[in-house]
C-alpha positions as YAML, in Angstrom:
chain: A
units: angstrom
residues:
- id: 1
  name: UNK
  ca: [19.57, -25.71, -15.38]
- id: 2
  name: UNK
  ca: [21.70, -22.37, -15.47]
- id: 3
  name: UNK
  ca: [19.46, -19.14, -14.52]
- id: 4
  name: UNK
  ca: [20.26, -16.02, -17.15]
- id: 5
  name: UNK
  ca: [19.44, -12.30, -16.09]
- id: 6
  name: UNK
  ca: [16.71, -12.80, -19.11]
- id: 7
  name: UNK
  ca: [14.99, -15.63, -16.37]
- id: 8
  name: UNK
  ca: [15.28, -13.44, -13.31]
- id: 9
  name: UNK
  ca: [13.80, -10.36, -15.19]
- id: 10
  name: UNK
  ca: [10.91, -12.94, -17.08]
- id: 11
  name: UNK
  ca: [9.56, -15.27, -14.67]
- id: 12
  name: UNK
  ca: [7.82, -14.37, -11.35]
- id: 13
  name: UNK
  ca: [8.98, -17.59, -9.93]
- id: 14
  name: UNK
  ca: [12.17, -15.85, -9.52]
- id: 15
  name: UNK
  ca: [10.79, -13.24, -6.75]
- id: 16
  name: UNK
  ca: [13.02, -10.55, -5.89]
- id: 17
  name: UNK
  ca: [12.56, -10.41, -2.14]
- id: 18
  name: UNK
  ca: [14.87, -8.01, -0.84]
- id: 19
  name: UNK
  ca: [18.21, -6.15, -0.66]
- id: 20
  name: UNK
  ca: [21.30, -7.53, 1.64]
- id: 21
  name: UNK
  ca: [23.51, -4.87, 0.98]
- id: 22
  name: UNK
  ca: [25.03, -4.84, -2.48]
- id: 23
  name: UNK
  ca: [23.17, -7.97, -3.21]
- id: 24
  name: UNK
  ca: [19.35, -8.56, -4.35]
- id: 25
  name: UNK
  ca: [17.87, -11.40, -2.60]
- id: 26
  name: UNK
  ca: [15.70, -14.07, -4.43]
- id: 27
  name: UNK
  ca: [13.48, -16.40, -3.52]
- id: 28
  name: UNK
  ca: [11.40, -19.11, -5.29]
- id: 29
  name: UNK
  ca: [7.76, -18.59, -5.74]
- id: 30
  name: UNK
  ca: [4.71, -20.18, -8.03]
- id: 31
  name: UNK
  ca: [1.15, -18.86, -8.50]
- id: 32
  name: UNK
  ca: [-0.11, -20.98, -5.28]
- id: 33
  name: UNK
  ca: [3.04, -19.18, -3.04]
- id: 34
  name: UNK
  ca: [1.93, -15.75, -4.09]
- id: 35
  name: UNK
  ca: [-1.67, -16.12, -3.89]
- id: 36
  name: UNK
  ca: [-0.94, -17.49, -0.06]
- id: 37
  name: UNK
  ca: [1.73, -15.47, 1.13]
- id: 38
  name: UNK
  ca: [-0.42, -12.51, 2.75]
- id: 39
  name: UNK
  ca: [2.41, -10.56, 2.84]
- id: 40
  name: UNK
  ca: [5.77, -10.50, 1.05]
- id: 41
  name: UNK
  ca: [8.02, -9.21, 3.26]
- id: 42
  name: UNK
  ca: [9.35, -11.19, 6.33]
- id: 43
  name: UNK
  ca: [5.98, -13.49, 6.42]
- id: 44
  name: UNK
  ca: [6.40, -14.79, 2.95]
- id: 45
  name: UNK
  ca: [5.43, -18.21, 2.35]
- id: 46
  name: UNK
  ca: [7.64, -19.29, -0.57]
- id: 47
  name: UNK
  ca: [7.25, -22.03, -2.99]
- id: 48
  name: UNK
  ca: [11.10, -23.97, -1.65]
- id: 49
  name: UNK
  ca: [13.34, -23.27, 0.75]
- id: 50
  name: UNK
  ca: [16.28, -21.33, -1.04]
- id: 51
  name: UNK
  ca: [17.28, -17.93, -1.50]
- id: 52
  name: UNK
  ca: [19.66, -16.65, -4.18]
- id: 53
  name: UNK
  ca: [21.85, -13.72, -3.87]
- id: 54
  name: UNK
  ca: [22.67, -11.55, -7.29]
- id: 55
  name: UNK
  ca: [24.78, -8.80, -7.27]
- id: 56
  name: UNK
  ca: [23.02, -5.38, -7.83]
- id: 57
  name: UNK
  ca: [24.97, -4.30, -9.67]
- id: 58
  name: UNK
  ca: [24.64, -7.29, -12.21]
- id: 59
  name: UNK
  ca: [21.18, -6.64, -12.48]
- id: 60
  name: UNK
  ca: [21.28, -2.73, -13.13]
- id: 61
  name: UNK
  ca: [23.27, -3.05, -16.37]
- id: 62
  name: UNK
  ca: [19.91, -5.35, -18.00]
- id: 63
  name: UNK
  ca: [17.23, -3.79, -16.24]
- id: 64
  name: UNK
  ca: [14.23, -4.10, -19.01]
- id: 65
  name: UNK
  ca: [11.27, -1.15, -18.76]
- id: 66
  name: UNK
  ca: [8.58, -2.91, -16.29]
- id: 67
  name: UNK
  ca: [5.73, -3.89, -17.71]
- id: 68
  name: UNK
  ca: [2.33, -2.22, -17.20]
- id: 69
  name: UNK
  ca: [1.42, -2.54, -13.30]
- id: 70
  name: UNK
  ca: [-1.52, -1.11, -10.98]
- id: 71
  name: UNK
  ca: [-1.27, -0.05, -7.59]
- id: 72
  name: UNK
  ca: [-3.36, -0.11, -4.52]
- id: 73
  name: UNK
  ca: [-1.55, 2.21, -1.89]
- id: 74
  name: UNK
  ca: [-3.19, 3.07, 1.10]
- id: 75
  name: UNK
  ca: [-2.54, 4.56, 4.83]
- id: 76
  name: UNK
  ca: [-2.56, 1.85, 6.59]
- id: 77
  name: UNK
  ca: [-4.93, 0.28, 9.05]
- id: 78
  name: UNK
  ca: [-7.69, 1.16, 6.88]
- id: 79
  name: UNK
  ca: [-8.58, -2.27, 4.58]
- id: 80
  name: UNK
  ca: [-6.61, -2.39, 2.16]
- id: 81
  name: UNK
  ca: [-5.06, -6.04, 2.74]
- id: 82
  name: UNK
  ca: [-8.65, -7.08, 2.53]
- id: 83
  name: UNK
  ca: [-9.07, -5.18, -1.00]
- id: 84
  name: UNK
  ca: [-6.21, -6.86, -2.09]
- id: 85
  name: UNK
  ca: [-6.80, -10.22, -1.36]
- id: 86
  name: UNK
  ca: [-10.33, -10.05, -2.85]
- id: 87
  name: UNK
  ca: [-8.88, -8.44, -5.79]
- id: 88
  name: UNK
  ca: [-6.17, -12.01, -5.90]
- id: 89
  name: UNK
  ca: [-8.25, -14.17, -8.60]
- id: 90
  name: UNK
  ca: [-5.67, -17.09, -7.94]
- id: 91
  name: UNK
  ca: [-6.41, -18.14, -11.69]
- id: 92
  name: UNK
  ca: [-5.58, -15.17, -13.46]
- id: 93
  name: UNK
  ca: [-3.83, -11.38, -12.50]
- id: 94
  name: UNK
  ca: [-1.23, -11.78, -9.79]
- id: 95
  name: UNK
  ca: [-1.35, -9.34, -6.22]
- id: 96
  name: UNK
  ca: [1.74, -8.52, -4.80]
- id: 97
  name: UNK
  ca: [0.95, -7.57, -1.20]
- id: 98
  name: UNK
  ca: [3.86, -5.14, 0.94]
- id: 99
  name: UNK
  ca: [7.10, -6.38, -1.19]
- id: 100
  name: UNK
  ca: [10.14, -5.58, 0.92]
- id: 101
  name: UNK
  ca: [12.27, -4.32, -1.61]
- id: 102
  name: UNK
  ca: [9.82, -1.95, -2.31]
- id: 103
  name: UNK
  ca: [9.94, -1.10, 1.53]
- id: 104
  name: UNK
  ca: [13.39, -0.80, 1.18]
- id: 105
  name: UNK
  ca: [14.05, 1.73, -0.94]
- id: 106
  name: UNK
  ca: [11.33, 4.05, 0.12]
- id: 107
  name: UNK
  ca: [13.22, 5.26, 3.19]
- id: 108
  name: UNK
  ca: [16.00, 6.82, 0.54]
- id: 109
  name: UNK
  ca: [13.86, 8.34, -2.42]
- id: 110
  name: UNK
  ca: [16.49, 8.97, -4.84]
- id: 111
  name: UNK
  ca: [17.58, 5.63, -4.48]
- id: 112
  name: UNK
  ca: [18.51, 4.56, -7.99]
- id: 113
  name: UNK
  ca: [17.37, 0.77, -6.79]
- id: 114
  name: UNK
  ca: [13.52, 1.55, -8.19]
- id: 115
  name: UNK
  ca: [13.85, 0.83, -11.34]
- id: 116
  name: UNK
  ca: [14.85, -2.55, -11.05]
- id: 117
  name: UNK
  ca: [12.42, -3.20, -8.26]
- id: 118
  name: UNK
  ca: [9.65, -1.62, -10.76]
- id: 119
  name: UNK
  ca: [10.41, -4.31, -13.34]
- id: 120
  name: UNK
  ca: [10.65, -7.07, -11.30]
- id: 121
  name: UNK
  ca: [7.58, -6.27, -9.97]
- id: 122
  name: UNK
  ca: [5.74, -6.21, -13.10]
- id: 123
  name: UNK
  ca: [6.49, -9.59, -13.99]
- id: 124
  name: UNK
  ca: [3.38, -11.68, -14.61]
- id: 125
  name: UNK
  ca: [2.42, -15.32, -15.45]
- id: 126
  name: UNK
  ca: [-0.58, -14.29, -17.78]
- id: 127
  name: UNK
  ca: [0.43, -11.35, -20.37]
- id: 128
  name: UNK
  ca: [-2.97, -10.13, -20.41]
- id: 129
  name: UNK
  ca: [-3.38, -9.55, -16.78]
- id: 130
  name: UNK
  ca: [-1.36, -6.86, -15.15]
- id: 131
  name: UNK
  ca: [0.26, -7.57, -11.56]
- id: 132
  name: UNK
  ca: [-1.39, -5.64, -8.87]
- id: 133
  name: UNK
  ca: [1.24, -4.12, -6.32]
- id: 134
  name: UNK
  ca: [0.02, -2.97, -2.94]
- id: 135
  name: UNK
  ca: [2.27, -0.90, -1.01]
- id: 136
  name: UNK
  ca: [2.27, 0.62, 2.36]
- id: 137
  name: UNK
  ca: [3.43, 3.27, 4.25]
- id: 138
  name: UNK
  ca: [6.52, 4.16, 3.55]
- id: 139
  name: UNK
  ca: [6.33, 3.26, -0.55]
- id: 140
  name: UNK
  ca: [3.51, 6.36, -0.55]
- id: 141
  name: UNK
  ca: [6.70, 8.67, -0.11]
- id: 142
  name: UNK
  ca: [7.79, 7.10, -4.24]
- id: 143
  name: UNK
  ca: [4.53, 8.70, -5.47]
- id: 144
  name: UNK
  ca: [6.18, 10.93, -7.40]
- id: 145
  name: UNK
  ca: [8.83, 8.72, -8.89]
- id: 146
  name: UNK
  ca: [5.99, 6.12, -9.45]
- id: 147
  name: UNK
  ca: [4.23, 8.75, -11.19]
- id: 148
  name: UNK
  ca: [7.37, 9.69, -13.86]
- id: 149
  name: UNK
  ca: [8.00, 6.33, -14.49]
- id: 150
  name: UNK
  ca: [4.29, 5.37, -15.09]
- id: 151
  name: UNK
  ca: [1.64, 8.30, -15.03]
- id: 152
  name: UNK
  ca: [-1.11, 6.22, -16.82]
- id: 153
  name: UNK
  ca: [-0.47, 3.48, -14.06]
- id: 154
  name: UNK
  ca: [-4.33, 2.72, -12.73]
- id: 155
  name: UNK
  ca: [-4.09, 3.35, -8.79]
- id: 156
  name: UNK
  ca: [-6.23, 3.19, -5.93]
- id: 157
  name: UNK
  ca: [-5.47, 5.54, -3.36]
- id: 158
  name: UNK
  ca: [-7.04, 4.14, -0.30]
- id: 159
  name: UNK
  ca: [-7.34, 6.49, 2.55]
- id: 160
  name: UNK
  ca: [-9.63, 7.47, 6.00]
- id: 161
  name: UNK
  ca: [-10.48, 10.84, 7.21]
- id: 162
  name: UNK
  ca: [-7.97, 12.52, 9.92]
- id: 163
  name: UNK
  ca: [-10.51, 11.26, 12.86]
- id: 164
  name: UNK
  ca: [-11.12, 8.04, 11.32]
- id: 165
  name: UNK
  ca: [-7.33, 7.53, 10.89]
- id: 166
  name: UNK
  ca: [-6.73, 8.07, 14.75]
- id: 167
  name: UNK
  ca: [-9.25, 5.97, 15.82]
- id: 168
  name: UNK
  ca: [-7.41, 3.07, 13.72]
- id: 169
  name: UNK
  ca: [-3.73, 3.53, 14.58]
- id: 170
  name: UNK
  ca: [-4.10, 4.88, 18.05]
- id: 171
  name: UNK
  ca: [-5.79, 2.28, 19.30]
- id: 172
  name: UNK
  ca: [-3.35, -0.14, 20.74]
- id: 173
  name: UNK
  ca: [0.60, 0.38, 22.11]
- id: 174
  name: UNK
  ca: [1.55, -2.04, 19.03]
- id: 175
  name: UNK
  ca: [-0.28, 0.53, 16.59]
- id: 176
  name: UNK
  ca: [1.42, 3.34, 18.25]
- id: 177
  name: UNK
  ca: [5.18, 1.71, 18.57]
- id: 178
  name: UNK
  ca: [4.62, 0.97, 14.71]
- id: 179
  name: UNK
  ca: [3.50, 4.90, 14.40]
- id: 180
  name: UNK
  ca: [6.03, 6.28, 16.27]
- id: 181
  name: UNK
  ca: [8.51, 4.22, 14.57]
- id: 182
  name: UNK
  ca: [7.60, 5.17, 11.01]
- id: 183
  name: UNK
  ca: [7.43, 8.35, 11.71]
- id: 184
  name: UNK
  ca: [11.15, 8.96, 12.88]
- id: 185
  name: UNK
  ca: [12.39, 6.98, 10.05]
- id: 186
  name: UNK
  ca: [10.38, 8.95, 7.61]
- id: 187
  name: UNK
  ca: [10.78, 12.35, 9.70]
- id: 188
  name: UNK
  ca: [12.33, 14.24, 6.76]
- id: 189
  name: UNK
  ca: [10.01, 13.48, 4.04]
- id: 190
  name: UNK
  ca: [7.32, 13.67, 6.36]
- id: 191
  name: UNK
  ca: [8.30, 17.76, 7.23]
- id: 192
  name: UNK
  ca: [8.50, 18.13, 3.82]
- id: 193
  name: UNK
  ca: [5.17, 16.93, 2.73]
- id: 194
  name: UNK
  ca: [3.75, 19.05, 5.18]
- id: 195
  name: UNK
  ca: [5.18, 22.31, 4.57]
- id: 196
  name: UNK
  ca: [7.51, 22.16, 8.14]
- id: 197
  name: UNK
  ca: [10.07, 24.38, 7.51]
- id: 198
  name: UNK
  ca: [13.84, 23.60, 7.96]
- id: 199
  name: UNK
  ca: [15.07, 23.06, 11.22]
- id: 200
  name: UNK
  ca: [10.95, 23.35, 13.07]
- id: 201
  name: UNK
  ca: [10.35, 20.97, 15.89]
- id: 202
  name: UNK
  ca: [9.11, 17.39, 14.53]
- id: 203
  name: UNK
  ca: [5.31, 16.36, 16.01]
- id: 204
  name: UNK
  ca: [6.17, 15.00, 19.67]
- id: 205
  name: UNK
  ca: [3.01, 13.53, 21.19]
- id: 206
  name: UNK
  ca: [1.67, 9.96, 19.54]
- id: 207
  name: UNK
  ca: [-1.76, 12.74, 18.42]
- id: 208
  name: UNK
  ca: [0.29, 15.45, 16.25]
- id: 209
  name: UNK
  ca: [2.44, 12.20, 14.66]
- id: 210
  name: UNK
  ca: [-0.37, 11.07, 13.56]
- id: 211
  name: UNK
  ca: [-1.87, 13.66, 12.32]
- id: 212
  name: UNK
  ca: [1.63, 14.79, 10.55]
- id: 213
  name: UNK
  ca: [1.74, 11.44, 8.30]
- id: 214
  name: UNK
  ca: [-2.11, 11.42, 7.69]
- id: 215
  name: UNK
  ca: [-1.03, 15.35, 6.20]
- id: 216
  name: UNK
  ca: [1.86, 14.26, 4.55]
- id: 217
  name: UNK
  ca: [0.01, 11.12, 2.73]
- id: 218
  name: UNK
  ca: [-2.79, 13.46, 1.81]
- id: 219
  name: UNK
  ca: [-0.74, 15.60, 0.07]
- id: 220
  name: UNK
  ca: [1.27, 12.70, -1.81]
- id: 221
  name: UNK
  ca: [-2.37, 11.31, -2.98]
- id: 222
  name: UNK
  ca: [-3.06, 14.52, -3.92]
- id: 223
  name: UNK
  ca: [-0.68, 14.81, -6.71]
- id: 224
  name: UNK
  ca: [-0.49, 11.51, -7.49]
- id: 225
  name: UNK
  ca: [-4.39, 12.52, -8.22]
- id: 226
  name: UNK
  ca: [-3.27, 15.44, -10.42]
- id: 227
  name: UNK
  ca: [-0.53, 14.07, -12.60]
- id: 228
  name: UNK
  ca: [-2.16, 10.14, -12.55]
- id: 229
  name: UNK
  ca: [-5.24, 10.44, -15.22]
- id: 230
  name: UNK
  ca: [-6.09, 6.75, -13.72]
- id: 231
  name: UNK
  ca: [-5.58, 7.36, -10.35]
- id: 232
  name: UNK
  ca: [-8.69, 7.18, -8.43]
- id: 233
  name: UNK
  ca: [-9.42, 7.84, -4.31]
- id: 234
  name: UNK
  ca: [-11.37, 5.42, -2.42]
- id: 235
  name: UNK
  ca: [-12.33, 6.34, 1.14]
- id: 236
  name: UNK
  ca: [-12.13, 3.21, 3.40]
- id: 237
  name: UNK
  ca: [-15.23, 3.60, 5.31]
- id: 238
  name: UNK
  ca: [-17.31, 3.77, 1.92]
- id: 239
  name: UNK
  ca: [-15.18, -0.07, 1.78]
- id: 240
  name: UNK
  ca: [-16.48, -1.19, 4.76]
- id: 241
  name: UNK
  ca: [-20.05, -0.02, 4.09]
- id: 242
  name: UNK
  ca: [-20.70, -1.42, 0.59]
- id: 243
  name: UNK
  ca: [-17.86, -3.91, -0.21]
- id: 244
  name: UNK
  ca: [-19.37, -5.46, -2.87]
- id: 245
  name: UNK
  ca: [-20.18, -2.24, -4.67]
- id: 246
  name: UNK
  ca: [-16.73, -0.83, -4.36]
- id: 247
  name: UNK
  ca: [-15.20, -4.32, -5.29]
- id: 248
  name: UNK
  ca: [-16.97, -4.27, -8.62]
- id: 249
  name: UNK
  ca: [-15.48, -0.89, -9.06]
- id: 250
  name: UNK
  ca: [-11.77, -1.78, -8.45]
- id: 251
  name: UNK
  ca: [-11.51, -4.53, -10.07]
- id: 252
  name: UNK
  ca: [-12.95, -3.10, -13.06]
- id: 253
  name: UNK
  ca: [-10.52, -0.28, -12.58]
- id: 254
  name: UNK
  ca: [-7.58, -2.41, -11.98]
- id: 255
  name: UNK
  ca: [-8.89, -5.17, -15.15]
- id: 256
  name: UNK
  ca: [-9.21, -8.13, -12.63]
- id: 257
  name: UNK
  ca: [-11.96, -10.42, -14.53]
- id: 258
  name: UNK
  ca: [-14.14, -11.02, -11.58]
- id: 259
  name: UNK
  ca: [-17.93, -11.58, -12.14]
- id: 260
  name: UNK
  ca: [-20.48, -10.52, -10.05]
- id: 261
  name: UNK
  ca: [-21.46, -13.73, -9.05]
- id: 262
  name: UNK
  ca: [-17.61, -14.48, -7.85]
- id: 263
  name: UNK
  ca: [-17.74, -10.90, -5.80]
- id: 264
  name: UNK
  ca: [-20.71, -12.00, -4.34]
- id: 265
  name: UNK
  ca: [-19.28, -15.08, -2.95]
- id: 266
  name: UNK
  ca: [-16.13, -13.29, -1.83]
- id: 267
  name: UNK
  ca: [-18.14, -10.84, -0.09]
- id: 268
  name: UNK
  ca: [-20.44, -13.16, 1.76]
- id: 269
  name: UNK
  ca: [-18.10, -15.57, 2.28]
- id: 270
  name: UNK
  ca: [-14.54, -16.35, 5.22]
- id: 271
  name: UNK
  ca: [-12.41, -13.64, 3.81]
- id: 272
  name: UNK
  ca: [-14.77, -10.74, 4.70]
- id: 273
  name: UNK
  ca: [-15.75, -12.84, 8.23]
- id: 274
  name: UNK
  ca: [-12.04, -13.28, 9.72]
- id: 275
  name: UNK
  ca: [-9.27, -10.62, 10.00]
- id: 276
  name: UNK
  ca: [-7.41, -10.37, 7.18]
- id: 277
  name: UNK
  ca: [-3.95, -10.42, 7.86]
- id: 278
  name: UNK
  ca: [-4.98, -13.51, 10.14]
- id: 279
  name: UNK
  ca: [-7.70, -15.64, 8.77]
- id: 280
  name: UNK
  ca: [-7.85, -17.82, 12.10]
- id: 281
  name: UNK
  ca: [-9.35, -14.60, 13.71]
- id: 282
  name: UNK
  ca: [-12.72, -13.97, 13.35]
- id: 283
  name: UNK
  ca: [-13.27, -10.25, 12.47]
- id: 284
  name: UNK
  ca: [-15.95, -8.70, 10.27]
- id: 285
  name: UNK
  ca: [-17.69, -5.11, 9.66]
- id: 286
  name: UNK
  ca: [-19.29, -5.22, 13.16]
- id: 287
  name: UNK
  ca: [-16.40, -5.82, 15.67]
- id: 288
  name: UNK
  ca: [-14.52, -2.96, 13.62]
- id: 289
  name: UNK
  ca: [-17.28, -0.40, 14.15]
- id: 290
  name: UNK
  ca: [-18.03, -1.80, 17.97]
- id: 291
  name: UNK
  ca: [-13.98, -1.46, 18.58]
- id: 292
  name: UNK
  ca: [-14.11, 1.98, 17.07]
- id: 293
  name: UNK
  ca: [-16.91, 3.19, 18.96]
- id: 294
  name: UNK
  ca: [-14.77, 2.65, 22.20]
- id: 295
  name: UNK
  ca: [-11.87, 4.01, 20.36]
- id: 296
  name: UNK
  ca: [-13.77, 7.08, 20.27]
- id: 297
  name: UNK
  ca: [-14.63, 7.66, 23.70]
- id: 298
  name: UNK
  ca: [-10.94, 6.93, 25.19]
- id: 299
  name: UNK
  ca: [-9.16, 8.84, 22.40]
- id: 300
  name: UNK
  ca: [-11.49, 11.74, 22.63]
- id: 301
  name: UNK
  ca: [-8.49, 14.47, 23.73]
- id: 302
  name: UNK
  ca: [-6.05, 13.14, 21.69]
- id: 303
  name: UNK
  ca: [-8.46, 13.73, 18.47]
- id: 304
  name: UNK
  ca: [-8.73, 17.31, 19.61]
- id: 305
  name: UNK
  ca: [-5.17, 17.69, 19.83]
- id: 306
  name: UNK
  ca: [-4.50, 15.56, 16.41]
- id: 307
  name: UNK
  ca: [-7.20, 18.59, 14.54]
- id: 308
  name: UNK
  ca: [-5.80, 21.05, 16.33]
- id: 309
  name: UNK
  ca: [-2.42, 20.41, 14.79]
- id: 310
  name: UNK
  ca: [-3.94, 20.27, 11.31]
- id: 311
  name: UNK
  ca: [-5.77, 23.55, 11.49]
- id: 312
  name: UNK
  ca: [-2.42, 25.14, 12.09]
- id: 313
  name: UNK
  ca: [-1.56, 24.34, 8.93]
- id: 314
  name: UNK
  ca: [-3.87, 26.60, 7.04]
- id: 315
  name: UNK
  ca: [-5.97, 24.87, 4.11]
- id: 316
  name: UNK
  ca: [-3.46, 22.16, 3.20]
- id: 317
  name: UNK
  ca: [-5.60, 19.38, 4.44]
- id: 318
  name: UNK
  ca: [-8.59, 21.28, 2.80]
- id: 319
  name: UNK
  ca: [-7.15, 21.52, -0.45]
- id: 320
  name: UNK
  ca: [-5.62, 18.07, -0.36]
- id: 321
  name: UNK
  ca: [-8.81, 16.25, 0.10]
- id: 322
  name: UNK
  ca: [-10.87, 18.34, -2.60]
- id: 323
  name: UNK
  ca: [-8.11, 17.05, -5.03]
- id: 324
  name: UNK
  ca: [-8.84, 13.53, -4.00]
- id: 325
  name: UNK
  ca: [-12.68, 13.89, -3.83]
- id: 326
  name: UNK
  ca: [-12.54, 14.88, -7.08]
- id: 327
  name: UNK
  ca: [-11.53, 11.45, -8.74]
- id: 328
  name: UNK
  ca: [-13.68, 9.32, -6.60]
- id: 329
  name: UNK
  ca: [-13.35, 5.27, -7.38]
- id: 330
  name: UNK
  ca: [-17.53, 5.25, -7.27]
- id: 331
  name: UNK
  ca: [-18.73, 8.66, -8.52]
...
């Protein structure tokens, strides 16, 4: 059987994975592949071996509007892969979890490649249930074109306070090789988003980096929050401390049918008991708060030094976070 553009751009078993230079990158999925594949980037677990290339530009010339789609972005380190899989009813919606073309195309802004990625995205195997999208870093910096394209999108924005987001990406030399390596290829947006002016010296220690993302992410969520009527901020600890309670509350914000008998289960049951990007791993609510407790006490100057940085920059923190406690997820 020939595939038509109409196929790629209709069926999610036709996942665009990726860009290879002028070519997009597809691979073959079915509900079972997405539900399993944790993560869609390099770790995806498709349905068959076999990629197909299509050139971009191929694809541009038919690109259909993308169909209605909610969001769960989030600053990393701070639950949201174990939202998202609890929000994954394999029967029904669909969760897309860290797509790589999404990835992609956040480290150029203006790169005209969103669209495209936006609609196939949406696709869905049930019309009635919209595909969830979770991003990551670096797809917080498309905010804004997010927002034009869809500004009644539902989102979550998931997000820690400055000291709570230190304690969870300072915490190991992997979590501070990933930090310092996001934040030199995001440098420039990053100064922007937090009012640097041109040509002022980037953060240098692992502390002010840190704190200079956390800042800049703020501030995206922030507007997101003003021009997004269904945007909605979730602070991670209040995740942690009553799962079940904010469950109900995203998936009735994000229209995922899940009872309250099904949450229950979820909540009490493997996924909220092992790590989440590595179910073998045993990890739950306790080890977190034990591991951040020690956090604490060997991170202690480095916390001074990370609010020290954000107190030089007047009330943009301040004002950032009253914009997001204002459309609270439970209120």
């Amino acid at each position: 059987m020939t595939l038509t553009l109409a196929d790629l751009f209709a069926s999610p078993d036709h996942y665009l994975h990726s860009f290879d230079g002028d070519a997009a990158v597809f691979v073959p999925m079915d509900r079972a592949a997405y539900h399993r594949s944790i993560f869609l980037d390099a770790r995806i677990s498709p349905a068959a071996e076999g990629a197909m290339r299509v050139p971009v530009a191929a694809l541009a010339n038919a690109v259909p509007a993308a169909a209605p789609t909610a969001w769960i972005m989030h600053v990393a380190h701070c639950g949201s892969t174990l939202l998202a899989r609890a929000l994954d009813d394999a029967d029904a919606n669909l969760v897309l979890r860290e797509p790589q073309a999404l990835r992609q195309i956040a480290f150029a802004p203006e790169d005209p490649r969103l669209a495209l990625t936006a609609s196939m995205l949406s696709k869905r195997y049930r019309a009635d249930r919209p595909t969830i999208v979770k991003g990551n870093v670096p797809t917080n910096f498309l905010l804004p074109r997010i927002a034009a394209m869809a500004s009644a999108a539902p989102v979550i924005l998931l997000h820690l306070s400055l000291r709570d987001y230190l304690l969870a990406i300072l915490r190991s030399d992997n979590h501070r090789t990933w930090l310092r390596a996001v934040t030199t290829q995001l440098a420039g947006q990053i100064a922007f988003w937090t009012g640097q002016p041109e040509g002022a010296a980037s953060p240098a220690s692992d502390a002010e980096r840190a704190a200079a993302l956390w800042l800049a992410q703020m501030r995206l969520y922030a507007e997101a929050a003003a021009i997004m009527p269904n945007a909605r901020s979730l602070d991670a600890e209040q995740f942690f401390a009553t799962p079940a309670e904010v469950l109900t509350a995203a998936a009735a914000h994000l229209a995922v049918p899940l009872s309250a008998s099904a949450i229950a289960a979820r909540v009490a049951g493997p996924l909220f008991a092992t790590y989440s990007k590595n179910p073998s791993v045993a990890f739950g609510n306790a080890e977190r708060l034990a591991r951040r407790h020690e956090a604490e006490r060997d991170l202690a100057p480095e916390l001074d030094a990370a609010a020290g940085w954000i107190d030089a920059r007047g009330s943009a923190a301040a004002a950032a976070l009253a914009a997001l406690a204002a459309v609270p997820l439970l209120g």
